[in-house]
C-alpha positions in Angstrom: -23.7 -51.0 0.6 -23.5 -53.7 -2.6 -26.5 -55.1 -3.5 -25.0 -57.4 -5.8 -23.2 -60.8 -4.4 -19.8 -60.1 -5.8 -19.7 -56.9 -4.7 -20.7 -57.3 -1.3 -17.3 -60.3 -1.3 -14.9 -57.5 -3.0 -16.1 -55.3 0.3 -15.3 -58.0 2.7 -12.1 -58.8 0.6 -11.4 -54.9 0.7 -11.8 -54.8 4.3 -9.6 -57.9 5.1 -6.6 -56.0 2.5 -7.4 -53.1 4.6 -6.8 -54.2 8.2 -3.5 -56.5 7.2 -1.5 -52.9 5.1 -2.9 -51.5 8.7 -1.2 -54.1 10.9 2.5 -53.7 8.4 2.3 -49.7 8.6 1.8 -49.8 12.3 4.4 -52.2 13.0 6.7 -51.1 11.1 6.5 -47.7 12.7 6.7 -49.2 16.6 10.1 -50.9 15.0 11.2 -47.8 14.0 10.4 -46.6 17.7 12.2 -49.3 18.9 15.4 -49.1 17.0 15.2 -45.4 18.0 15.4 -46.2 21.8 17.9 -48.7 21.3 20.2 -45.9 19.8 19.4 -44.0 22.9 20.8 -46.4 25.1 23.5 -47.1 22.8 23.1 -51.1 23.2 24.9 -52.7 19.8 23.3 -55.7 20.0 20.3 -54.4 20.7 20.9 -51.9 17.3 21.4 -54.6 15.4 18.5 -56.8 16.5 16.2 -53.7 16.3 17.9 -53.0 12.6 17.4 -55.8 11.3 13.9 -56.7 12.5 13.0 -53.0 10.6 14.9 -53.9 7.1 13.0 -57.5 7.2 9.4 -55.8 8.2 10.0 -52.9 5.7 10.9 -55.3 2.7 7.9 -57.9 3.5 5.6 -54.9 3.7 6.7 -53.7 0.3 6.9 -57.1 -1.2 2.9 -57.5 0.1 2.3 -54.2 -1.4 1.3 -52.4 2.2 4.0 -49.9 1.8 5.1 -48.5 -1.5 8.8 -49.7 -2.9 10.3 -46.1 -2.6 8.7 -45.4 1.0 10.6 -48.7 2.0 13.9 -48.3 0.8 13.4 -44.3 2.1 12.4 -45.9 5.8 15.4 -48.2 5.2 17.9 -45.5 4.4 16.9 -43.6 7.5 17.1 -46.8 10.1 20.6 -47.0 8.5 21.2 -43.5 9.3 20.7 -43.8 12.3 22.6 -47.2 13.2 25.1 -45.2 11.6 24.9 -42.3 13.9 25.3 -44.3 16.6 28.6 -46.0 15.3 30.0 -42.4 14.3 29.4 -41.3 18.4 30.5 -44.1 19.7 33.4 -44.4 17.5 34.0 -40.7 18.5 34.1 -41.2 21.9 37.0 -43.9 21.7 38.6 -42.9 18.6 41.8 -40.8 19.2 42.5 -37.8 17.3 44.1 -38.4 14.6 47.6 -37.2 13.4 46.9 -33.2 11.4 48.7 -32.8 8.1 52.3 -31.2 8.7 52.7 -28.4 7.3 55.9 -27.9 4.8 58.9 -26.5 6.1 59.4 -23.0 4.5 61.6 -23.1 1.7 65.0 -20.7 2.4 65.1 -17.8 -0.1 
């Protein structure tokens, strides 16, 4: 422990930083959870509620410095992913097949 008066505030100050990046980290990942599940059941508005919520946590946690630029806008491209995912299958499952190519009629020698 400091024995010195300024040192013992940075410790306090260090430990108050600390506990806040904690409380970003940790919720960012039960977001990411949550927008997970919400895929799962395949409820849009509940996708874009959950997607949302993530992009706006991940961007104030970078912003604050509790998550690095680069690890935000990785997390971001994965929740994306995944939203997209989700459009893809359900877009799959309603989506006709479309029309193949025709192939060209043999020319007659």
């Amino acid at each position: 422990m400091a024995n010195i008066q300024q040192q013992k505030k940075r410790v306090r100050i260090a430990s108050r930083e600390r506990a806040e990046n904690l409380r970003y980290r940790s919720t960012v990942k039960t977001l990411m959870r949550r927008l997970e599940t919400a895929v799962e059941d395949g409820d849009a508005d509940a996708i874009s509620t959950q997607h949302r919520e993530v992009v706006r946590w991940l961007d104030r946690a970078a912003s604050r410095g509790a998550l690095h630029k680069n690890t935000a806008g990785r997390r971001k491209a994965q929740a994306a992913k995944l939203v997209g995912a989700q459009a893809v299958t359900a877009g799959d499952a309603k989506a006709k097949k479309p029309a193949g190519r025709k192939k060209a009629a043999a020319k007659p020698a």
